[in-house]
C-alpha positions as CSV (number, residue, x, y, z in Angstrom):
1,X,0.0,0.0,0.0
2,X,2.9,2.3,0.4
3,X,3.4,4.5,3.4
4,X,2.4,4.4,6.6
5,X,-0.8,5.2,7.0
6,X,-3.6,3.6,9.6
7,X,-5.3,2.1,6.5
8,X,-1.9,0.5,5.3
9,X,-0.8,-1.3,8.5
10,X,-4.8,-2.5,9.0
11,X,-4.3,-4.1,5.7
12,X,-0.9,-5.8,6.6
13,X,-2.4,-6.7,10.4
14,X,-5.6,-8.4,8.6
15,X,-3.1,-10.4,6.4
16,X,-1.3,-11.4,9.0
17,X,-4.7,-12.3,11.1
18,X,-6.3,-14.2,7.9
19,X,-3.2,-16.3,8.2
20,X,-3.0,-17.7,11.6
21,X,-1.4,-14.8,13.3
22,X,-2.8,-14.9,16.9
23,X,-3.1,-11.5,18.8
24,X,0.4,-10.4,20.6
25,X,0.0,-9.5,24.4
26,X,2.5,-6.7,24.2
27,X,4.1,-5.2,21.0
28,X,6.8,-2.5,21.0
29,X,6.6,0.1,18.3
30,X,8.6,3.1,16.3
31,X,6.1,5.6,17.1
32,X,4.1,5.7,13.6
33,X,0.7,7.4,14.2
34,X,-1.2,4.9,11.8
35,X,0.5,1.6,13.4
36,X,-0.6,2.1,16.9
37,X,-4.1,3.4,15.7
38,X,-4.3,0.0,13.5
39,X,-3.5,-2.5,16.3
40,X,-6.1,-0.6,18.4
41,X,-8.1,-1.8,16.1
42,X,-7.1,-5.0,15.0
43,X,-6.1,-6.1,18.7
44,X,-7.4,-3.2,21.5
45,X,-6.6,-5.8,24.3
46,X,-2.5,-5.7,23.5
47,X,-0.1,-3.5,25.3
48,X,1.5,-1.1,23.0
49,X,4.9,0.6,23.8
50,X,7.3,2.8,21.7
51,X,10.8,1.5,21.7
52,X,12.8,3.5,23.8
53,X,15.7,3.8,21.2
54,X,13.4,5.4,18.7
55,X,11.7,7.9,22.0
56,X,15.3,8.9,22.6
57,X,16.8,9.1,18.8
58,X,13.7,11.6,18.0
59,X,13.9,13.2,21.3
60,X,10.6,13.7,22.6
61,X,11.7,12.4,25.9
62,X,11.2,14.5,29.1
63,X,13.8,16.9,30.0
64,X,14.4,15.6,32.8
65,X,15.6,12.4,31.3
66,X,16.3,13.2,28.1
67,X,20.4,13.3,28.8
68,X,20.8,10.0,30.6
69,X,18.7,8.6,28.2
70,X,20.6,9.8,25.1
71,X,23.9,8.8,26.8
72,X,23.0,5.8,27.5
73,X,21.5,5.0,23.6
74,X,25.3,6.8,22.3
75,X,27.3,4.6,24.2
76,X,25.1,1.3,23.4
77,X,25.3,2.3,19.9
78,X,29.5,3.1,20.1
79,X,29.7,-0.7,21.7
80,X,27.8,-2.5,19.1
């Protein structure tokens, strides 16, 4: 479908669904609007969290964590 809109991932979610797929208890995300509108949807009962990689990368944290938080993302990206 291209992009990522609410409409795309419901399609990709009902594909997986239609083959078996059974609903996840707890799924992280990167924080696109139309994926976590879309498992709403598709499975309202699982727990939905961004990945804290992507909250720190696009820094939207809180201030008061925000530096720790970045640190600690640098130096787990320098070690890899």
């Amino acid at each position: 479908m291209g992009g990522e809109s609410e409409a795309a991932w419901r399609s990709l979610l009902d594909d997986l669904v239609s083959r078996g797929l059974k609903a996840p208890e707890f799924v992280i995300v990167d924080g696109a609007p139309g994926l976590e509108k879309a498992l709403g949807l598709v499975w309202p009962e699982a727990l939905v969290q961004r990945c804290t990689v992507h909250y720190a990368a696009f820094r939207i944290m809180p201030t008061s964590t925000r530096n720790s938080a970045q640190e600690a993302v640098i130096a787990a990206k320098e070690a890899a």
